[in-house]
C-alpha positions in Angstrom: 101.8 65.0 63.6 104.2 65.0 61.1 107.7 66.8 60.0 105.7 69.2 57.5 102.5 69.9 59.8 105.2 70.8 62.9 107.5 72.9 60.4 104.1 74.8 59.3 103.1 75.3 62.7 106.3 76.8 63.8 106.3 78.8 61.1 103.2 80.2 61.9 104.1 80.4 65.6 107.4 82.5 64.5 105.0 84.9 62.6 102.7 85.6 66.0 106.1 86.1 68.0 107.8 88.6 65.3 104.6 91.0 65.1 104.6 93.6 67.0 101.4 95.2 68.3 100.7 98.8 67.0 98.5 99.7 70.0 100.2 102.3 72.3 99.9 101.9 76.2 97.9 104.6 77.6 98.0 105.0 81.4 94.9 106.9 82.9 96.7 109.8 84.6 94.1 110.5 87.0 93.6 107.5 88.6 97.1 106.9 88.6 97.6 110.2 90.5 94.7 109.2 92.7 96.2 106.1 93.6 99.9 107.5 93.9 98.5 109.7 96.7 96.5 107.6 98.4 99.4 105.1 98.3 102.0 108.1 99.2 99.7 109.3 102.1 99.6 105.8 103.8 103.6 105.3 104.1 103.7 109.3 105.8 101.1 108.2 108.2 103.1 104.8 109.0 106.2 106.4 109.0 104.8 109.2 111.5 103.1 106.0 113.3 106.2 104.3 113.6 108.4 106.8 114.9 106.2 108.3 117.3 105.6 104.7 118.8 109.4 104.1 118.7 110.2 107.0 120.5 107.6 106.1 123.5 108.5 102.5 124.0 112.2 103.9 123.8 111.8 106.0 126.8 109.8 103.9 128.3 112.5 101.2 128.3 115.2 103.9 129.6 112.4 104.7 132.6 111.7 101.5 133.1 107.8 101.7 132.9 106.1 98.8 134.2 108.8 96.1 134.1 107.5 92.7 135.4 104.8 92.6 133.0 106.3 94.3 130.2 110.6 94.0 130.7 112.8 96.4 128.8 114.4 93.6 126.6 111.2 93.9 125.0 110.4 97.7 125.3 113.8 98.1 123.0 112.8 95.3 120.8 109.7 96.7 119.7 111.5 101.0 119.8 114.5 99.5 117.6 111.9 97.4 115.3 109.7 100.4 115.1 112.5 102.8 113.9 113.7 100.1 110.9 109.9 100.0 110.1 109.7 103.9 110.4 113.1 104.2 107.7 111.5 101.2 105.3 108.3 103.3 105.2 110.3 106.1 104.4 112.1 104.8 102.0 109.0 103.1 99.9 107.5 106.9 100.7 110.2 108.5 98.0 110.1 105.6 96.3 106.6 106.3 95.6 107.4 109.8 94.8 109.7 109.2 92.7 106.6 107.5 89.7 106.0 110.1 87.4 103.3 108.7 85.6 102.9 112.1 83.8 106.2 112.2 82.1 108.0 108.7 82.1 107.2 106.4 79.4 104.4 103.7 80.4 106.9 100.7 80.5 109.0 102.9 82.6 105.8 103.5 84.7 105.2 99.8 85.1 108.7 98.9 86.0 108.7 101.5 88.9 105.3 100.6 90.2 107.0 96.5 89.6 110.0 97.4 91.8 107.8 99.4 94.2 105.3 96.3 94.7 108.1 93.6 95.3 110.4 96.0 98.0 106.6 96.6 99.7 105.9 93.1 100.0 109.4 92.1 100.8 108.9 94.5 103.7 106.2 93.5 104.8 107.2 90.3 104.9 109.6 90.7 107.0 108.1 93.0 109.3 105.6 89.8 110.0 107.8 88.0 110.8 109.7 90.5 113.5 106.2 91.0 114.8 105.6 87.2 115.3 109.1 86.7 117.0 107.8 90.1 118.7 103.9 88.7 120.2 105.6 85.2 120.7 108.2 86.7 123.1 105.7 88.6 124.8 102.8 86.4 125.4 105.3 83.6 126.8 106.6 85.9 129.5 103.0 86.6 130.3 101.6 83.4 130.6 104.9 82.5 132.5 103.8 84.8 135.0 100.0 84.0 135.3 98.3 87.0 133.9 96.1 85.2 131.9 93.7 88.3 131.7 96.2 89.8 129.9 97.4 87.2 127.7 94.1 87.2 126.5 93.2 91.0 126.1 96.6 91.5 124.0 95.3 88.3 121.7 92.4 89.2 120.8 93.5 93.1 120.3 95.8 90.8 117.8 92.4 89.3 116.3 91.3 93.1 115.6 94.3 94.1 114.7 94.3 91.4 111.9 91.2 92.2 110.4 91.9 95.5 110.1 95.6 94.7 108.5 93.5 92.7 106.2 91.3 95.3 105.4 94.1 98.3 104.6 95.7 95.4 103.2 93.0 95.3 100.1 92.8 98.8 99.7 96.5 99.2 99.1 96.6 96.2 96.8 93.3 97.9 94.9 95.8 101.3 94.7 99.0 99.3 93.7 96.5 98.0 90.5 95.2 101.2 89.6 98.9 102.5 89.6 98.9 101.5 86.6 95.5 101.8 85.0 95.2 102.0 81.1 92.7 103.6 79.4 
């Protein structure tokens, strides 16, 4: 290729770059809503979830509820790990709230619903990874003290559990994408 050919094609390149598109973004309103409170109504029933199960293992912990298999260390692990979760679901809850998809401009849409994706899956992240440390620490202590029945009743609630993580987990990515549906 020479000089003139690359000058040409950068020329023409420039052109593409400069225009700008006339077509408007339209967001389909209703699906948007649809998926705003199906997304909105998951983080109230987490954050309910959440709290209600931090409370219980907290007072379990103070009573001391079954403590060889299940020690307190652990009880107030879980209650303080459940409260966080409970706040972060709370927060991404008004976060939610606050996408107007009625009233704010479609980039400003996007944005929010941007920023709202990336602090959910930062959060969940993270709350994987407190669960991991969570199950590890647990299923140790029980195989340390022979109650393999056990061991292997909480894994494979685990395997269930999973599946059914993985299955919430589609439906709320399937929201997130129509949370910003164009006509």
């Amino acid at each position: 290729m020479n000089l003139d050919e690359l000058k040409k094609s950068m020329s023409t390149l420039d052109d593409v770059l400069a225009q700008k598109s006339g077509d408007t973004i339209t967001l389909n309103t209703a699906t948007c809503d649809t998926a705003q409170k199906r997304i909105a109504r998951l983080y109230r029933k987490n954050i309910l979830m959440c709290g209600v199960l931090a409370i219980v293992f907290l007072l379990t912990g103070i009573g001391g509820v079954n403590e060889e298999i299940f020690p307190s260390g652990l009880k107030f692990f879980l209650s303080i790990f459940l409260g966080v979760s409970a706040l972060w679901y709370t927060y991404l809850y008004f976060q939610t709230k606050k996408i107007n998809v009625l009233t704010d401009a479609p980039m400003e849409t996007m944005n929010k619903v941007a920023s709202l994706r990336l602090s959910a899956l930062i959060g969940e992240i993270v709350l994987a990874i407190c669960l991991t440390v969570f199950f590890t620490l647990l299923l140790s202590h029980l195989w340390k003290l022979a109650h393999y029945k056990v061991v292997w009743l909480i894994s494979g609630a685990l395997f269930v559990a999973l599946i059914y993580s993985v299955i919430i987990m589609r439906r709320t990515i399937r929201d997130f994408k129509n949370l910003t549906a164009t006509k």
